[in-house]
N, C-alpha and C positions, 0 to 999 in steps of 0.2 A: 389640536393643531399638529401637525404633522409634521418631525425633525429632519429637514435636511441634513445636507452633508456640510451645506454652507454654513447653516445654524449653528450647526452642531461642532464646526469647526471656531467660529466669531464665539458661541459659550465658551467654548476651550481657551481660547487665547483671553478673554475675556477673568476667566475665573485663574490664569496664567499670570495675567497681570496682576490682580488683585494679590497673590500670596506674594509674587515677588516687588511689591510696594511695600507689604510688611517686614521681608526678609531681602534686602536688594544686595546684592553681589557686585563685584569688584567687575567680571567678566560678563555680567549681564548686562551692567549700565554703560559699560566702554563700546558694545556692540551697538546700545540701543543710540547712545553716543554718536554712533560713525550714521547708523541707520536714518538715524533727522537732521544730519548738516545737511542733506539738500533743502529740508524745509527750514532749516536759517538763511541757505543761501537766498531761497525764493523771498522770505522777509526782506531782506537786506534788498533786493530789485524792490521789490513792493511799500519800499519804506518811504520814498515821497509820496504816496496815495493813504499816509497815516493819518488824516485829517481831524480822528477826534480827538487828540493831542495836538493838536497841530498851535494852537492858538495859549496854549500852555504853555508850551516847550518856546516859539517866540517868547512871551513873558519873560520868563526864566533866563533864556540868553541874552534880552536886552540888557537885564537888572543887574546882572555879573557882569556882565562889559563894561556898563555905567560906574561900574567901581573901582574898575581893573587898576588905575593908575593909580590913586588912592590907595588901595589897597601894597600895591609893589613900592610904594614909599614906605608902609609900616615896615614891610620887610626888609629892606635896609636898612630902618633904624632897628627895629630888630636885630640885625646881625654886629651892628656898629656897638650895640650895649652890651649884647653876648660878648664880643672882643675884647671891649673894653672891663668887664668886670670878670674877665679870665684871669689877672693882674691883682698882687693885694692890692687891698683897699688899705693897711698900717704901714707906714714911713720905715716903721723898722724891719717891716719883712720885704720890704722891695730894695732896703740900701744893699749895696755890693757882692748885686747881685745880677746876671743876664737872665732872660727872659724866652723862651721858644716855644709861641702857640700853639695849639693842634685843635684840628676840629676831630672828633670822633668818627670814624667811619663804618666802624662794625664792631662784632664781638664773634669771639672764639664760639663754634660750634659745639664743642665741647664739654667749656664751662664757661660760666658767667663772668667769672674774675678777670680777662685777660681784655683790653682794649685794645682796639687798632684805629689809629690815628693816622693826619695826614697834617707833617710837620707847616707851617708857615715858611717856614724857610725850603728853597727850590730842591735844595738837598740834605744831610744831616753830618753835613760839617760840625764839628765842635759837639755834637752831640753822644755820652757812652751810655753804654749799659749800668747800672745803679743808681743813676741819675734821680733825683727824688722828683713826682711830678705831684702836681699842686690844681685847684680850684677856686679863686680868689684866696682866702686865707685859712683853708682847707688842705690836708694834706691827701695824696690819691692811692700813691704806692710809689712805682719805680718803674723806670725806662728796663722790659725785660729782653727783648730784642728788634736789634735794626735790621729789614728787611732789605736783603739782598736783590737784585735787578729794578728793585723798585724803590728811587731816590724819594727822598722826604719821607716815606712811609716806616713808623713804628709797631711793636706791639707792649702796650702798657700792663706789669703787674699790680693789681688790685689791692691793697690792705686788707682786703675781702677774703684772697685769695687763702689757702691750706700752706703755711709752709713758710705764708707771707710774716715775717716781724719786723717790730723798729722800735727803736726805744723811745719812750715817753716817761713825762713826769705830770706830777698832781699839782694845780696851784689853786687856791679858794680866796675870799676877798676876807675869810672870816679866820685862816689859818696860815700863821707868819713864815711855816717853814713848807717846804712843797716834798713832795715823797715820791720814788720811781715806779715805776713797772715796766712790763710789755707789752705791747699791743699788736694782736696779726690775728685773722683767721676771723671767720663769724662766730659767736657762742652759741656752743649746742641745742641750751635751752630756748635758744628765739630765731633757729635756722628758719622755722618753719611759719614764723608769723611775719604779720604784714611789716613789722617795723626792726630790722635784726639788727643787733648789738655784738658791735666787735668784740673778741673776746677778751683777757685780763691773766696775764702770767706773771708769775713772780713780782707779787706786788708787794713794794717795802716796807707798807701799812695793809695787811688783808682787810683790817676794822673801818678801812676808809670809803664813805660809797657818795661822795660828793664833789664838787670841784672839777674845776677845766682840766682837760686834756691834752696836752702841746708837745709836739716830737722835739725829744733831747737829746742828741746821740752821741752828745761831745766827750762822754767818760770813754767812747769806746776810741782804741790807737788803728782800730781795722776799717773801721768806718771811714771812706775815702770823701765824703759830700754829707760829711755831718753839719756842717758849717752851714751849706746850704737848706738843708731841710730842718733845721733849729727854730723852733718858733711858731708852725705852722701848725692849726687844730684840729684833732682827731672827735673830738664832742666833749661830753661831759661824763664823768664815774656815774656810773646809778646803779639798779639793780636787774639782773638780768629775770627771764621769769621763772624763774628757777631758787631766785632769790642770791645768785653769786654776785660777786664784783662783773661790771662786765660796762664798755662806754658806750653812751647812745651818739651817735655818728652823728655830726654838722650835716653831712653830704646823703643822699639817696646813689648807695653805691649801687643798686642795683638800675636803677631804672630814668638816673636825674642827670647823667654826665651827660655834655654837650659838647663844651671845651674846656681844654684842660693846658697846662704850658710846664714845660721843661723847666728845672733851673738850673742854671750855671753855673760856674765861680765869671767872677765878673770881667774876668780877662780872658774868655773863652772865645776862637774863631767860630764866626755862623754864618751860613750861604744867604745870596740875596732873598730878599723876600718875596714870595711867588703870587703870584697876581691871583686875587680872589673873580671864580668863576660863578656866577647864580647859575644855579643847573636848569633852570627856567629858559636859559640861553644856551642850553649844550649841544642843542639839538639832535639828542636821544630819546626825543618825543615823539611815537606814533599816532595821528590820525586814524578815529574808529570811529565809525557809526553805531548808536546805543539801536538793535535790533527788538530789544525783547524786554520786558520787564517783570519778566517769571520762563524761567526753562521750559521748552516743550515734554523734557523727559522726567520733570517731577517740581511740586512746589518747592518757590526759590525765592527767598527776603532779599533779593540784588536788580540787577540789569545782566544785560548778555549782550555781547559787544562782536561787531563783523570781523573779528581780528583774535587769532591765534600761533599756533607753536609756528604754525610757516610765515608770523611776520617779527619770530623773534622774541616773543613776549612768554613769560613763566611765571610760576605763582607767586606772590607777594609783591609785586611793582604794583608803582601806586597806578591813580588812576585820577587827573583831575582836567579842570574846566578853569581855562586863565590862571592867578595865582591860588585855587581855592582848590583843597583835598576834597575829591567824590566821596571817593573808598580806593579800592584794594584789589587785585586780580585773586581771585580764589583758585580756580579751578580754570582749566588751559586742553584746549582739543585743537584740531590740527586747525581750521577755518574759524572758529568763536572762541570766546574766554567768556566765564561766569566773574561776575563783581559784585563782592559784599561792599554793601554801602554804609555811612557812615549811621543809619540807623540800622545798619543789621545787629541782632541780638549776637553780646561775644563779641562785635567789631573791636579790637584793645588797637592802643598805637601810644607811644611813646611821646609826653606834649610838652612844651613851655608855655608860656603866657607872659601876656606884658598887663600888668594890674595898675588901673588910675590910685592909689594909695603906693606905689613904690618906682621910683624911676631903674632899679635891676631888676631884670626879666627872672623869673621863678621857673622853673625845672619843675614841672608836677607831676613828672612821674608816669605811671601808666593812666592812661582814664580807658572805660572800657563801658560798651554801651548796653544797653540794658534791656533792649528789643522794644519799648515804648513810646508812646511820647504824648504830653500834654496834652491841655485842650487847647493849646496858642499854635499848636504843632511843630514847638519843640524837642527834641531827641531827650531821652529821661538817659544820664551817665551817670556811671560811681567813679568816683576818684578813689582807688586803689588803698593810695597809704599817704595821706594828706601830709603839707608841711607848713611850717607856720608862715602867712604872709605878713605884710604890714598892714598895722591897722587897729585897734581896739576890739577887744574880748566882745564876741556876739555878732561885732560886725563883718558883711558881705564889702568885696571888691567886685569891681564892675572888669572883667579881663577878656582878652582878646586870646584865643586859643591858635597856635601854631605848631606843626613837625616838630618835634625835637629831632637828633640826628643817630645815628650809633645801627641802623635800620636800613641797608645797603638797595632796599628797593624802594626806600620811600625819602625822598630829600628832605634835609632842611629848611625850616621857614615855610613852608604851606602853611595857606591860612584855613583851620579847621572851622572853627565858628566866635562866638560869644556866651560869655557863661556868666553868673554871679559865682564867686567864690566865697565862703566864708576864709576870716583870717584868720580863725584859730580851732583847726581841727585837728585831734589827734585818733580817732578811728575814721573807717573809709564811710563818705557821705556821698549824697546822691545831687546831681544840679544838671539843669535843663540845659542844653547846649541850643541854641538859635543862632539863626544870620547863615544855616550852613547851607553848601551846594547839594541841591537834592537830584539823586543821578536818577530817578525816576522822571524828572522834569525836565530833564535834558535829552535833545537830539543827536548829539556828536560830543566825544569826549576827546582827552588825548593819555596816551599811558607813557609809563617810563622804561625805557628799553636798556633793562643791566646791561653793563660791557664785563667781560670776562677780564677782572684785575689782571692775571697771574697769577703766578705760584707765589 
């Protein structure tokens, strides 16, 4: 057979293609990128004539609108028990004492320690710097600075933090006198594993590796809001993996904060309280049509949406259907976005749950998906670094998976799916997530469009 030029040109690009699917470049894929939005666009015309989906994708949007309202009631109770068990739970660490909620709003880019909150109160009257902040009967860190042009807004230091201390004492049910230390910083030997242990300084029994951990700071005369942070628990002595002194944390400082509250001295001024907004209602929602359910320019575990950098959208805004998390914006070109979905392999997001065995919603930390799924055709996730729920040793909780917040393009309260939980795990376990919105099955979605905070 004899090689044209056309031939010979179609081999060429042909065997062109081929190498750079093995070796794909930054400037190859942006071209080929620009090169197929018109064949997005042509989809996007051509997407009411999608017919063999057609009777799926109805399905799918009946069954999630049929529950929508249902559903927006858990989320308000949801937010009501989140609120409510921001506040001790013991008589004695609540007397004479003021109180100043915050929901989590983000995290320092930098490091992991620093939170940024958004006070309850309209602005941060009565609120300073050193201020001890708290998590029901949890201690968190300290008020590290109040942000300027923008009222209500904090940024919180960590106990987590390098640098961070506070003085605590030892007490056991089995030992009459209690013994001091210090508590700040992660310990070296558990930086790196799933479950890290504050670290342990100058402790006034080194031989001691047992017994509660509760901030004391009333020996110090410099300590301005000792008064206020007395009392509140840091976890328990044990042994770090290293084998030193070192405490295992009450709280998931890295991944479990949600909201957390100011304390006061109990005669402190505090601005009114600012009306809670569901960001469901902000309308910072875009309207997108789901175009595609694999990229034209290379195999894709997502959807591809008729909406891009020109209507405002960037990577990491979420992406849902009523009150229920899709997935996630990946990847953002000038006319489409790519979306990993909640079965994309590597999907992680930050969750709570409301578990039939406990009426306080549980912080679970990261769950992160595992590219599978069942024969029922639920999603196969690992939960990260488990925490104890309520419940008997062996036994599953039946729990309702939600947002958690701290995640500035993904709101809180979306409802993710349903899981069984076991109550009592201490490494990361594996559980089928069901009930979720599958962006594959959907026609039209909506995304969440950041607003530029400030500085």
């Amino acid at each position: 057979m004899r090689l044209t030029y056309a031939r010979a040109l179609y081999l060429a690009l042909l065997i062109a293609a081929f190498v750079l699917s093995l070796r794909p470049t930054p400037e190859v894929e942006a071209r080929l990128e620009t090169g197929l939005s018109p064949l997005r666009m042509f989809a996007e015309l051509a997407a009411p004539f999608e017919w063999v989906r057609a009777n799926r994708v109805e399905a799918a949007v009946q069954h999630l609108a049929a529950t929508a309202e249902k559903e927006q009631q858990l989320r308000r109770d949801l937010y009501a028990d989140e609120w409510r068990f921001t506040l001790p739970s013991r008589d004695e660490l609540a007397a004479n004492r003021r109180f100043v909620r915050a929901d989590v709003i983000g995290r320092d880019t930098k490091t992991r320690d620093r939170l940024e909150v958004r006070l309850e109160s309209s602005d941060d009257s009565g609120i300073e710097v050193g201020m001890p902040v708290i998590s029901g009967d949890a201690f968190v860190g300290r008020v590290a600075e109040l942000v300027h042009g923008r009222r209500g807004v904090a940024w919180i230091e960590l106990i987590t933090a390098r640098g961070a201390f506070v003085g605590a004492r030892v007490e056991s049910s089995t030992t009459v006198t209690s013994s001091a230390l210090v508590v700040g910083g992660v310990s070296g030997a558990s930086a790196s594993s799933a479950h890290a242990y504050l670290a342990v300084h100058h402790p006034e029994n080194p031989e001691r590796f047992d017994g509660r951990v509760i901030v004391d700071e009333s020996w110090s005369i410099f300590e301005r809001f000792a008064r206020e942070s007395r009392g509140f628990e840091l976890g328990y002595l044990d042994r770090d993996p290293s084998g030193a002194a070192a405490v295992r944390p009450t709280l998931d400082y890295e991944n479990g904060l949600f909201h957390v509250a100011v304390v006061c001295p109990p005669d402190v001024a505090r601005g009114a309280e600012r009306e809670h907004v569901d960001e469901l209602d902000s309308g910072r929602w875009l309207r997108a049509r789901v175009i595609s359910s694999r990229d034209p320019a290379r195999a894709w575990d997502g959807i591809v949406i008729a909406a891009g950098s020109s209507d405002g959208l960037a990577p990491g805004s979420a992406v849902v259907f009523g009150t229920r998390l899709v997935g996630r914006i990946d990847a953002v070109s000038r006319w489409s976005s790519k979306v990993s979905l909640l079965g994309s392999r590597g999907f992680a997001l930050g969750a709570v749950a409301t578990v039939s065995s406990d009426e306080r919603p549980a912080a679970l930390g990261e769950i992160r998906a595992l590219g599978d799924r069942d024969d029922a055709g639920a999603c196969r996730y690992e939960w990260t670094a488990p925490r104890e729920l309520a419940g008997e040793a062996g036994a599953t909780s039946d729990a309702i998976v939600f947002t958690g917040s701290g995640d500035r393009g993904v709101p809180r309260g979306l409802i993710v799916g349903r899981a069984n939980l076991p109550a009592h795990a201490h490494e990361s376990v594996e559980f089928a997530l069901s009930e979720f919105a599958d962006g594959a099955e959907l026609g039209e979605v909506w995304v969440y469009v950041v607003e530029d905070e400030g500085p």
